[in-house]
C-alpha positions, 0 to 999 in steps of 0.5 A: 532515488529513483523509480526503480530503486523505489520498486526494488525497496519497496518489494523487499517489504511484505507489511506496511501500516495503512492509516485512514479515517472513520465516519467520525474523522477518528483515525485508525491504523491497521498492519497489512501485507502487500504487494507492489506494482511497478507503478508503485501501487499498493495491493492488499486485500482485506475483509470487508467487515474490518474497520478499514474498509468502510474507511477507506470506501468512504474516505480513499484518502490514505497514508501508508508507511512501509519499512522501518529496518535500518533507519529506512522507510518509505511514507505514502499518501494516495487514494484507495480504491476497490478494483473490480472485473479485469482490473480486480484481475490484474491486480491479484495477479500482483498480489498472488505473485507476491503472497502465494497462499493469496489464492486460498483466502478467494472463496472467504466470505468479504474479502476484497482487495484494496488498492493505493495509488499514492500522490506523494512519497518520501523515502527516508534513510537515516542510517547515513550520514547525512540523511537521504531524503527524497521526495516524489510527487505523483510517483504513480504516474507513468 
């Protein structure tokens, strides 16, 4: 599988789980809706009053899995991080692209939009015979 039909998958895809951990070493998951970039990051934004983002502040090491129709998913680990300024910029770009009523959610106090860059994919498909497996190391780089 290549870049481009890891793009063209994960696109199709508007939620993902994103499993980080707490002050404690507690892990918690949480259901977000995404965006994409073609560097195969992930965009969603969140309130800074959930559980998350003190999580993933203190701790960007995360994971994330996307998909789980037809036996297909993808499962990422990467580092989170907080965009501000242009780079804030472009990435809403990606996300209101993706989640147009994105724009309306702006002017609510504590929202912050959350970025992975993963380090490691494995896009699974068992709904063949044999599986397809493939996994990508630095999937983000250019």
């Amino acid at each position: 599988m290549d870049r481009a039909a890891l793009y063209e998958f994960l696109t199709r895809h508007r939620y993902g789980v994103v499993s980080s951990l707490s002050h404690s070493g507690t892990p918690q998951s949480a259901l977000v809706g995404i965006a994409v970039t073609p560097q195969l990051e992930i965009v969603f934004d969140t309130l800074k009053t959930t559980r998350k983002y003190p999580n993933l502040i203190a701790h960007p090491n995360c994971s994330f899995v996307i998909g789980w129709e037809n036996e297909q998913t993808v499962q990422l680990e990467g580092i989170a991080f907080e965009p501000h300024g242009a780079e804030l910029a472009k990435y809403q770009q990606a996300y209101f692209a993706a989640w147009p009523d994105g724009p309306g959610r702006i002017s609510w106090p504590g929202i912050t939009w959350i970025v992975i860059h993963p380090h490691w994919l494995r896009y699974s498909d068992f709904n063949q015979n044999p599986p397809l497996i493939a996994e990508i190391s630095s999937p983000g780089s250019t």
